[in-house]
C-alpha positions as a printed Julia matrix, in Angstrom:
279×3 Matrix{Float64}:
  -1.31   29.61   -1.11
   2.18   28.93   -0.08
   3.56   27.36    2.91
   4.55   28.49    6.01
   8.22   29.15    6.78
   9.76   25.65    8.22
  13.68   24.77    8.36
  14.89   21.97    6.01
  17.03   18.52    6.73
  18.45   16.24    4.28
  20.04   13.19    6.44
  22.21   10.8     4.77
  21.56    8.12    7.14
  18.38    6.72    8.89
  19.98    7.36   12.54
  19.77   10.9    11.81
  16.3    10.92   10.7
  15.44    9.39   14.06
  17.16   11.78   16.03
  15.56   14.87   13.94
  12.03   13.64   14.44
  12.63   12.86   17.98
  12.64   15.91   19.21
   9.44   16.93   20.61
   9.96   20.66   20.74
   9.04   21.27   17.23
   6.17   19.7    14.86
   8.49   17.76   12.17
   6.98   16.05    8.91
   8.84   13.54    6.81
   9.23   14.17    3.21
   9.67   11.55    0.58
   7.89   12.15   -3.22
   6.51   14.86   -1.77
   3.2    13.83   -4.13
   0.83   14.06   -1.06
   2.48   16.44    1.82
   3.46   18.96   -1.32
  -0.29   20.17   -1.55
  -0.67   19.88    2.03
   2.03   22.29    2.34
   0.84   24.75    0.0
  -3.06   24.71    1.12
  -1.57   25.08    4.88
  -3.24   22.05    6.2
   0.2    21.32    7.78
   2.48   23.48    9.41
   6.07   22.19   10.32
   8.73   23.98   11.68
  10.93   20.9    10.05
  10.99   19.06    7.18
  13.05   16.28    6.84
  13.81   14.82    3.34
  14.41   11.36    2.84
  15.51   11.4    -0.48
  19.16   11.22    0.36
  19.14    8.41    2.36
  20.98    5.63    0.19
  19.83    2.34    1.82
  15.74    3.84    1.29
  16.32    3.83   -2.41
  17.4     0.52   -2.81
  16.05   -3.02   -2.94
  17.12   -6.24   -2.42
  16.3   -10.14   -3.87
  15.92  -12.73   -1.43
  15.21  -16.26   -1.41
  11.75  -16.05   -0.28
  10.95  -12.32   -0.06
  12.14   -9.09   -1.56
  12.93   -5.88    0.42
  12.04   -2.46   -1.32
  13.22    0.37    0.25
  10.94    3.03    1.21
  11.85    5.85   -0.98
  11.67    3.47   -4.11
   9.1     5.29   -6.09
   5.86    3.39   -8.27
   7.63    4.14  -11.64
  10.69    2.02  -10.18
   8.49   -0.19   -9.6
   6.22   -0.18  -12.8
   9.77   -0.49  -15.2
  10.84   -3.6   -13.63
  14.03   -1.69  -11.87
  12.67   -3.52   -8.7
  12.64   -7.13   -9.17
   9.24   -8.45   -9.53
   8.4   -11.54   -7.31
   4.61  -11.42   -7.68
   3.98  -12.62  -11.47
   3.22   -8.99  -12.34
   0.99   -8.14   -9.57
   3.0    -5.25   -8.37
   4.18   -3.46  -11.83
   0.67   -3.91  -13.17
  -0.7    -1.65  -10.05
   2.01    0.7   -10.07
   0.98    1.47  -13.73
  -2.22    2.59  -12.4
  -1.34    4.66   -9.65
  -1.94    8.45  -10.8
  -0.09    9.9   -13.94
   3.44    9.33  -15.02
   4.56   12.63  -13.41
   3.43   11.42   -9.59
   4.78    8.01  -10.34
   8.45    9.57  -11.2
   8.2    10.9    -7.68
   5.94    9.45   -5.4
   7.13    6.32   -3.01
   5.77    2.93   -1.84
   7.0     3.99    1.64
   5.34    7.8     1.79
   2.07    6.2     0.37
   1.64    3.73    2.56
   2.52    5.89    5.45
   0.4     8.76    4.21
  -2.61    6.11    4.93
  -4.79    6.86    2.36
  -7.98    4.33    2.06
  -8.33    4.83   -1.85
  -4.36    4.4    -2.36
  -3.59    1.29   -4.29
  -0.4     0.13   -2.08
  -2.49   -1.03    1.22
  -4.78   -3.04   -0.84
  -1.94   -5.05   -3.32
   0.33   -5.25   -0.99
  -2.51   -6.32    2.0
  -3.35   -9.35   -0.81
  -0.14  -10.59   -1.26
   0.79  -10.71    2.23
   3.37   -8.1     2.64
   4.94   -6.74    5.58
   6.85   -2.87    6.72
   9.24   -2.36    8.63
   9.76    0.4    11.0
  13.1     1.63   12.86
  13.17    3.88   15.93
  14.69    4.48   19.04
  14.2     1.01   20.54
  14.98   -0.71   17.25
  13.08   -2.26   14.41
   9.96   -3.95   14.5
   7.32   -5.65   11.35
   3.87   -5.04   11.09
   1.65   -6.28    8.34
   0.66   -4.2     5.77
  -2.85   -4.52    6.13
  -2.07   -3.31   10.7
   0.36   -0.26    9.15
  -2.96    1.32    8.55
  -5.14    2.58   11.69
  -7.09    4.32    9.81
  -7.72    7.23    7.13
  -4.83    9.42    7.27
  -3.02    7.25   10.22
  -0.69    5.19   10.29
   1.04    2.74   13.47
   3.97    5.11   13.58
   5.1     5.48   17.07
   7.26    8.59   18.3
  10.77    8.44   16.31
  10.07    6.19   13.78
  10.1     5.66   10.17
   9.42    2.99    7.86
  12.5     2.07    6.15
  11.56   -1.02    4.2
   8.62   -3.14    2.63
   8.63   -6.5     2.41
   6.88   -8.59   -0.34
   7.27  -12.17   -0.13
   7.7   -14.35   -3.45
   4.6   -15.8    -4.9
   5.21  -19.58   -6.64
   4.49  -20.62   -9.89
   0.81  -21.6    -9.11
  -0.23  -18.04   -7.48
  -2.82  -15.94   -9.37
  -3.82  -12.58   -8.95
  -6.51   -9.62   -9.6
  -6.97   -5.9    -8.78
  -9.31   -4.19   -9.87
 -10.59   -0.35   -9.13
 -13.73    1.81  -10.22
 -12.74    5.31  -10.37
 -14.55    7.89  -12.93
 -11.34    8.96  -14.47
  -7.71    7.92  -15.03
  -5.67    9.37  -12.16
  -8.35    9.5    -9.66
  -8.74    7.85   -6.43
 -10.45    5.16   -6.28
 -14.64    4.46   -5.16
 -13.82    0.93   -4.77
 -11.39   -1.44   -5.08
 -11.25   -5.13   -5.07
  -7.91   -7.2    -4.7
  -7.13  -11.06   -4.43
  -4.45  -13.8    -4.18
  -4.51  -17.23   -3.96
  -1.3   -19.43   -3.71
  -2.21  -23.17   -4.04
   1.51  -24.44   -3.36
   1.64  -22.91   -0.07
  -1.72  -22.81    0.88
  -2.93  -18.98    0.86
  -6.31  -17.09   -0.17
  -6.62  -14.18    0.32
  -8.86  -11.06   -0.52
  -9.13   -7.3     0.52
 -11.96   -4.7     0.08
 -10.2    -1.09   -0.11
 -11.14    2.19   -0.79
 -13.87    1.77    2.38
 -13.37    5.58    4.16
 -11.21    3.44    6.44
  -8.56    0.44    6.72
  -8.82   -1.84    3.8
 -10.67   -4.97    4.8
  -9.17   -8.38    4.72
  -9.95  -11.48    4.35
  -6.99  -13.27    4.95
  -8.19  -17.35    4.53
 -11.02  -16.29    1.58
 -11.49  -19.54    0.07
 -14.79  -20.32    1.25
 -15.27  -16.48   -0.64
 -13.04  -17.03   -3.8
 -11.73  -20.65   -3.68
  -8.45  -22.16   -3.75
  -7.07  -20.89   -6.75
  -6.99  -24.92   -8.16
 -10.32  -23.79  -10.52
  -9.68  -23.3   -14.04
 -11.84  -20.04  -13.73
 -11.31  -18.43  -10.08
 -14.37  -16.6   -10.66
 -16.51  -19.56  -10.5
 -15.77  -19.87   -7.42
 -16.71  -16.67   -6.26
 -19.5   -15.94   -3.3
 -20.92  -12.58   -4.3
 -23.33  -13.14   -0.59
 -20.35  -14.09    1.54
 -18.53  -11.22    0.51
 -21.85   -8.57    1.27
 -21.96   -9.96    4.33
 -18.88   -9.12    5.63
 -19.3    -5.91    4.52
 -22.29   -5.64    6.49
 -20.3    -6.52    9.37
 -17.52   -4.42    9.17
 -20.11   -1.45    9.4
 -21.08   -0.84    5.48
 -24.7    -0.94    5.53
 -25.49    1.33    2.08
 -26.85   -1.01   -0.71
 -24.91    0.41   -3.2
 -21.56    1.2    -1.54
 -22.23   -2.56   -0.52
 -22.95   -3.52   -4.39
 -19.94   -1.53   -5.8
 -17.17   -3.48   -3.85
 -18.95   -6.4    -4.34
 -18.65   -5.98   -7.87
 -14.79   -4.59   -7.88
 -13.57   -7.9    -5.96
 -15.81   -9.99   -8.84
 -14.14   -7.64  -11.65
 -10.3    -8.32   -9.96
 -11.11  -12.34   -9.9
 -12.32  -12.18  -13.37
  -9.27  -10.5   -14.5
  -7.66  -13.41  -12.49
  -4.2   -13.66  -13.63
  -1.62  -15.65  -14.59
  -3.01  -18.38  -16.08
């Protein structure tokens, strides 16, 4: 299959990009790494009369090192990201997931911001950056606005992107010297999406837990104070702290009810607290 004819746009400035996708008179898709609407393209599950490519947009590319945060533009792509051209703020939490997204090929191309936008319940962004506490930020016609990562996602395939805007920016905020972290996902192969996926952060010098359930047909779930559910992150061994029953309950809440989906993210958010790191 190949895709149906559509025009082509390649803005050098975000105001443009606004303005293109604005216009409600023609069905208009935004193209970063192309990893994801590339297929979708070519199997004619979308049909744009406009495409309009990112990729030239100078201040998406870039990043930039704050005191307390970092901001990573949206067309930085996971290998960026995985070879330490993006400063890492999170002790290795971020490189070490980008390593694991796909094959080296996708990761040369595909970006944080088109992932994350692309809303993908299996993706490794949401969850990561959900755990650390990470925000987007999106620009349209009546200005900017943040939403946390783990609210960018409605659900599968859909993301809070209102009419005219874009995400231009994520920000991940700097973890201290007493933050740990884990990630762990069960897929069959290397490459694959994810079945489950369990991620986790605690931050003892500024008080944060946190833990997040992904790869769930839906929005990742949170659990944003986890340390009746994980602890505090003080314990020499994080994992000793961990409340396997807590943890299936909320599941059970948030509307999984199979044993063994319940039992497999159980056991990826024990695997990503064993793997607790740094020490």
């Amino acid at each position: 299959m190949k895709p149906v004819n559509f025009d082509y746009a390649r803005p050098d400035a975000v105001d443009a990009v606004i303005r293109l996708i604005a216009d409600d008179s023609r069905t208009v898709k935004m193209m970063a790494g192309s990893q994801s609407l590339g297929p979708m393209l070519n199997l004619r599950l979308v049909q744009p009369d406009l495409i309009v490519d990112l990729t030239g947009i100078e201040e998406l590319r870039c990043f930039s090192d704050g005191a307390d945060e970092i901001s990573i533009g949206a067309c930085v792509t996971h290998a960026d990201i995985e070879d330490l051209r993006v400063t890492d703020v999170t002790r290795g939490a971020l490189p070490t997931v980008a390593n694991g997204i796909a094959y080296r090929a996708v990761r040369n191309r595909g970006t944080i911001g088109g992932s994350l936008t692309h809303a993908d319940p299996s993706a490794d962004w949401h969850s990561i950056l959900a755990a650390v506490g990470a925000k987007v930020v999106l620009r349209g016609p009546a200005g900017e606005r943040t939403v946390a990562v783990e609210d960018y996602m409605v659900g599968a395939l859909e993301a809070d992107l209102r009419p005219g805007e874009v995400l231009v920016r994520v920000m991940v905020p700097r973890l201290s010297k007493s933050a740990r972290w884990g990630y762990y996902k069960s897929c069959r192969k290397t490459g694959e999406f994810a079945h489950a996926i369990g991620a986790f952060m605690t931050d003892p010098d500024r008080g944060i837990s946190r833990a997040v359930i992904g790869a769930t047909e839906s929005r990742p779930i949170v659990i944003a104070k986890a340390s009746n559910v994980i602890g505090d992150g003080r314990a020499p061994r994080p994992s000793d702290s961990f409340d396997g029953g807590a943890v299936d309950e909320i599941l059970e809440k948030a509307g999984m009810v199979d044993p063994l989906d319940k039992q497999t993210h159980v056991a990826a958010l024990r695997r990503a607290i064993e793997q607790a790191r740094p020490q």
